[in-house]
N, C-alpha and C positions, 0 to 999 in steps of 0.2 A: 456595535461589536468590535470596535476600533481594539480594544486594549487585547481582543486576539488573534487580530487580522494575520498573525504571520504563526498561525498555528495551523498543524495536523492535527487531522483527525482520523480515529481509526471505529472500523466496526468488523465484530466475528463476522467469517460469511455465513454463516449459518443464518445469522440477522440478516444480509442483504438478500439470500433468497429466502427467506420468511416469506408467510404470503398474510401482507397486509396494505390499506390503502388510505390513504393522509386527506384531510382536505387540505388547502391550503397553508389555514393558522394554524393547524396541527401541526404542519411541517414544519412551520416558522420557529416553531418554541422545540419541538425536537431536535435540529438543526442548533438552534439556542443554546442548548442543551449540551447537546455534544461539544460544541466546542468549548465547554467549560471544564472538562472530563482532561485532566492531564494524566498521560502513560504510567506515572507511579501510583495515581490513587488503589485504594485497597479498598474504600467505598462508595457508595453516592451521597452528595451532597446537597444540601436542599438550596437553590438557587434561586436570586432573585432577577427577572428578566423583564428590563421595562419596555410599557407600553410602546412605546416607538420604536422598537426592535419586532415588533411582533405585527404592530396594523399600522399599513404605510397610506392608506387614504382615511381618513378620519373626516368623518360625516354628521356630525351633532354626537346625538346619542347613542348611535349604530356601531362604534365600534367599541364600545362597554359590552354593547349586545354580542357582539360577535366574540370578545373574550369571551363572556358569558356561558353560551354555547358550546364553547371549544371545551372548557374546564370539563364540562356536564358530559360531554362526550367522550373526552379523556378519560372520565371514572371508569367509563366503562368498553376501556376500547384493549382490545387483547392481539397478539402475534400468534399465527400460527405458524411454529419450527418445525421444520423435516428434518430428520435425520436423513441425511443425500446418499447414497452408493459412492463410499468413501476414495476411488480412483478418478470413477468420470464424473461425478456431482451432481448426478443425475437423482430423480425422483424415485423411488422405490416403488414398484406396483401394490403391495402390498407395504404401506408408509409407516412408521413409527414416529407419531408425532407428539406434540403438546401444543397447549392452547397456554399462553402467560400473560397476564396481565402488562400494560406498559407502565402504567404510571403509578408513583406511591402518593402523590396527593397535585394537585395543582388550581388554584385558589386567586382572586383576582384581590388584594390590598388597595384599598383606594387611595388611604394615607400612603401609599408608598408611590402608586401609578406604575404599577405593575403588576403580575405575575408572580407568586412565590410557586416552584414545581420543583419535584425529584423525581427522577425514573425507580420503579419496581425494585427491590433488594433479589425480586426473584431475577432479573437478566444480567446481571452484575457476569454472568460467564461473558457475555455476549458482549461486553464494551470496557471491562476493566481486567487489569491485569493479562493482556492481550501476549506481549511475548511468549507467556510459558504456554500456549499453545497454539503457536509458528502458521493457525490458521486464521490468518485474519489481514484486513483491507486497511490504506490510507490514502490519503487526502487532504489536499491541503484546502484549509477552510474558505482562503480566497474563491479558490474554484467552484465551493460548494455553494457558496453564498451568489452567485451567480446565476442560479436556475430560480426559476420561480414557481414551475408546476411539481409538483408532487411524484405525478408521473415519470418524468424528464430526472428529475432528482434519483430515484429508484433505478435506472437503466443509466444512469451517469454511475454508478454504486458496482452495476450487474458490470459493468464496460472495464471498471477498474478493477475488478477482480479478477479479468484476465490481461491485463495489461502485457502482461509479459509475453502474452502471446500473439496479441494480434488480431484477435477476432476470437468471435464466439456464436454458436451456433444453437440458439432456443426454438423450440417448436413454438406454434400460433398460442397453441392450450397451453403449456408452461407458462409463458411468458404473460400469459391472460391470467393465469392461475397468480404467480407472484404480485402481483399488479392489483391483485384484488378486481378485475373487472368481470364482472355477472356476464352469463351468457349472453342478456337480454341487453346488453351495453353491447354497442357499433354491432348488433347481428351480422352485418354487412362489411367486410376486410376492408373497402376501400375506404368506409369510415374511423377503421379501428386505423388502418395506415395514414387519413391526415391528421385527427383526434390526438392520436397516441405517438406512433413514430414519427413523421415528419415534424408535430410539433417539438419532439424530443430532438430529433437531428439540428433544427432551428437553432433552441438553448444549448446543447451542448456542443454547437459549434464556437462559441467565446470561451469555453474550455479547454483544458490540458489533454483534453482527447477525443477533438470531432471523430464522429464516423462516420462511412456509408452504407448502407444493407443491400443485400440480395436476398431473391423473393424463391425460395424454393418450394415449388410445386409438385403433386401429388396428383396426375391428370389434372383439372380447370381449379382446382383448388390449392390454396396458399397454405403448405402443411407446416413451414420452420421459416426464418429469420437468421440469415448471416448477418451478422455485426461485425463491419474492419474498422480497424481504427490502429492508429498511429501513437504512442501517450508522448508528446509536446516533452523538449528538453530542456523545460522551465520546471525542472523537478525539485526537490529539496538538495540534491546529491551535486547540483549542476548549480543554484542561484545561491545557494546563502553559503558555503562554503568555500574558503580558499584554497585552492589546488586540488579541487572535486575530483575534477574531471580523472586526475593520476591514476587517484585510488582506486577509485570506483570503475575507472575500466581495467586494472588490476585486476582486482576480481571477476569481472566479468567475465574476463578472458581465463579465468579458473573456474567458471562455470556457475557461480553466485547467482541469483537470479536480481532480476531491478528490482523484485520486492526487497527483498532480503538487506540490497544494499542501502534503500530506502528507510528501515527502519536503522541500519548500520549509522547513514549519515542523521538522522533525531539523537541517535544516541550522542556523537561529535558536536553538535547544536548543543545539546544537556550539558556537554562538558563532563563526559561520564567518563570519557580517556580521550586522548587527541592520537594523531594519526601515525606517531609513531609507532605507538600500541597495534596497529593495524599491518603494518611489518613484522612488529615483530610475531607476531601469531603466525604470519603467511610461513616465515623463516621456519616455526618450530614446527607446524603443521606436514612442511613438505618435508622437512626432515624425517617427520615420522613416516611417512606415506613412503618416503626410498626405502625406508628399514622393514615395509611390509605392515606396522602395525594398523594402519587406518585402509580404510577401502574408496572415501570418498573426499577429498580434500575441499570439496566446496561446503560439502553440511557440516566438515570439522570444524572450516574456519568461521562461517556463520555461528555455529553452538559457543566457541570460545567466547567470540569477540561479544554477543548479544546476554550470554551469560557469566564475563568476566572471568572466567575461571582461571587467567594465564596471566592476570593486571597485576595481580602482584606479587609474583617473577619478573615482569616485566619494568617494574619501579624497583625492584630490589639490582635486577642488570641496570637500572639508569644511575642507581645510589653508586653502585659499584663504578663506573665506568666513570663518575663523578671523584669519586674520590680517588682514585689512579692516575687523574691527570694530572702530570707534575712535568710534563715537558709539550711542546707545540705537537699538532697532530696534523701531519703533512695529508696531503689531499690525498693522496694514493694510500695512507693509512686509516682512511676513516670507514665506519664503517658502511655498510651497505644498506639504504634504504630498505631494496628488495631487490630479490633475487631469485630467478628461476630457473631451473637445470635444465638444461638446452632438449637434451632428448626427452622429457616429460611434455616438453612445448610440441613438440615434433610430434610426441603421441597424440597429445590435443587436438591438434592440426589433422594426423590421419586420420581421429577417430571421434569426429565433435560429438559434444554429449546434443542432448533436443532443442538448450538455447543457441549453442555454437550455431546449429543448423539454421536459426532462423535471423542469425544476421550475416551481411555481405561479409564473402570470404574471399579473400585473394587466393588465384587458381594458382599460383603455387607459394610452396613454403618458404622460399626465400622473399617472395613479395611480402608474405603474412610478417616473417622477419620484420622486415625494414617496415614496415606499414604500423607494424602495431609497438613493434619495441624499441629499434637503433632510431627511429626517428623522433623517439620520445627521452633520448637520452642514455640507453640500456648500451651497455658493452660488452663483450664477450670476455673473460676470464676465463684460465685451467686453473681448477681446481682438483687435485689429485688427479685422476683418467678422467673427467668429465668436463664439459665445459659448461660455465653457466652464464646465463646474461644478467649481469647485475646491472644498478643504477644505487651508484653514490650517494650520501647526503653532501 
């Protein structure tokens, strides 16, 4: 899987709390799978995936057998989707769900030595076409390709869908229920905790986002599962980008969330606009937000930037500003990377939105100042009665 080693992958979360269970090679070739699924497809494609991708012990004739099986069980292996209680994500008591098949065919070619498989045209919500609805998970394939249980793979999945928060709180039966494990599977908690969790804590410690749990009880019994976890700042936003770090905590400090900027930097990777574009949206966003017309300048700048809508205004000001220059543009004339109106930061500051809350805040605002902006280059400017902190190109 070399030729995708430096690929994300994404899945709905609907699909990561789906309640279904892999063995192994199943997981091998879904995994497989996925990573061949690039952000712009409109369908699925029928893949070919060889054999040494899928069975990494090869024993005579045992591992044909084991394609063999997998294919025959692949016919007939289906997802079950919940529609979740759309705030907390939680399970509905009364559930609205579907049963969907997963795969549209998957066939073992000898002459090839391998695998030909496509996933179901019916889950295509659930793995294609993922931006136009802002509900859905990634990952990057390195990390993914690192687990080997099935189990461990499923709660590396559940872990990153809340990334941004830090922890996550499933009951024993939830988390039993997703997992696909039968009552009659670890009857006994302290099998299901070395079986299931600790060997999951094990694997997803070589990940981008070890955890550790706490064990919430209900009188002598194990009723929920805390999951903390940290997600590793070997993200896409932070390793394969020049001057990441800038932007991306720009936003963050407007309230962006790390998913959101996450798929922001694939789009910068695509080459879909480079990072000036990412100014200038913040520039026209917060202008509209002083005039009153917007409520929320984190989902404006997210919607723009992920749906283009302001790229080309944003090439027609570069054409412009291009074709104007006909004399030197002294430093103090250039214009401003980014810019932020002093007292909107101060509002930030008094009044952090949920993510503000959950990272280290300097105890007061002039620390926050010089910590997050004068130390990164920002200056203070008047700008008619206001003052703003800019930073130059």
């Amino acid at each position: 899987m070399e030729a995708n080693s430096d690929k994300r992958v994404a899945q709905h979360n609907a699909l990561i709390n789906a309640r279904f269970s892999f063995v192994p090679l199943q997981m091998r070739l879904f995994v497989a799978l996925l990573s061949r699924i690039d952000f712009d497809d409109v369908d699925f494609k029928e893949h070919f995936i060889p054999l040494e991708e899928l069975v990494f012990e090869r024993r005579g004739g045992s591992a044909y057998e084991q394609i063999d099986e997998m294919c025959k069980g692949l016919a007939s292996f289906t997802l079950y989707i919940e529609e979740l209680e759309e705030k907390t994500r939680k399970r509905r008591r009364k559930p609205s769900y579907t049963y969907i098949p997963l795969m549209a065919e998957a066939g073992y070619r000898a002459d090839l030595g391998g695998v030909i498989a496509s996933f179901n045209p019916k889950i295509m919500p659930y793995l294609l076409q993922l931006r136009e609805s802002g509900n859905f998970t990634t990952a990057d394939i390195q990390q993914v390709l690192k687990l080997k249980s099935p189990q461990s793979l499923r709660i590396y999945w559940l872990l990153k869908e809340y990334a941004d928060f830090g922890k996550r709180t499933m009951s024993v039966e939830d988390l039993r229920f997703v997992l696909g494990i039968e009552e009659h599977e670890y009857p006994r908690f302290s099998n299901f905790k070395a079986r299931v969790l600790d060997k999951a804590q094990d694997e997803i410690a070589n990940t981008d986002i070890p955890f550790t749990y706490e064990l919430e009880r209900e009188g002598k019994t194990v009723a929920r599962i805390k999951f903390l976890f940290q997600q590793l700042a070997a993200s896409a936003t932070k390793k394969t980008l020049p001057g990441a770090t800038e932007w991306a905590n720009a936003l963050l400090q407007i309230g962006v969330s790390q998913r959101s900027i996450t798929a922001i930097a694939h789009q910068l990777e695509q080459g879909e606009y480079e990072v000036g574009y990412i100014a200038y949206v913040v520039r026209i966003v917060e202008s509209q937000f002083q005039k009153g017309k917007i409520k929320k300048p984190a989902g404006a700048i997210y919607k723009a930037l992920v749906e283009k809508y302001l790229l080309e205004d944003y090439n027609v000001s570069l054409n412009t500003r291009q074709s104007s220059k006909k004399k030197l543009i002294l430093p103090s004339e250039r214009k401003p990377t980014i810019a932020f109106c002093l007292r909107e930061v101060q509002e930030m500051y008094d009044n952090p939105g949920p993510y503000a809350r959950r990272q280290e805040r300097a105890t007061t605002f002039e620390e926050h100042l010089q910590q997050v902006y004068l130390n990164e280059g920002f200056i203070l400017e008047h700008r008619g009665e206001e003052q703003w902190l800019v930073k130059h190109s």
